[in-house]
C-alpha positions in Angstrom: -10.1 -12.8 5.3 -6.7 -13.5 6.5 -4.9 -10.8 9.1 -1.5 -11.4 8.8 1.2 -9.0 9.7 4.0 -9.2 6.5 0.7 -9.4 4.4 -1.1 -6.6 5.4 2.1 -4.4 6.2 3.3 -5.0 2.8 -0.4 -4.5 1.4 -0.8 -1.3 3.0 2.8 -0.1 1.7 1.5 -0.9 -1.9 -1.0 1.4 -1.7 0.7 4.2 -0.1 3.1 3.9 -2.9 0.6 3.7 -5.3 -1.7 6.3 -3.9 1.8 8.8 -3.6 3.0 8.0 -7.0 -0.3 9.2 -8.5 -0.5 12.7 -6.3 3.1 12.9 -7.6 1.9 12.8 -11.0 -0.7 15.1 -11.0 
């Protein structure tokens, strides 16, 4: 697997997002 930086920052911002949208529409 590739560690980069931008990648993974912006990989891990998806899934906040994603993970936060969904508790928001609950």
């Amino acid at each position: 697997m590739l560690e980069e930086g931008p990648f993974r920052g912006k990989t891990a911002d998806f899934v906040m997002m994603f993970i936060f949208g969904g508790v928001t529409m609950i």
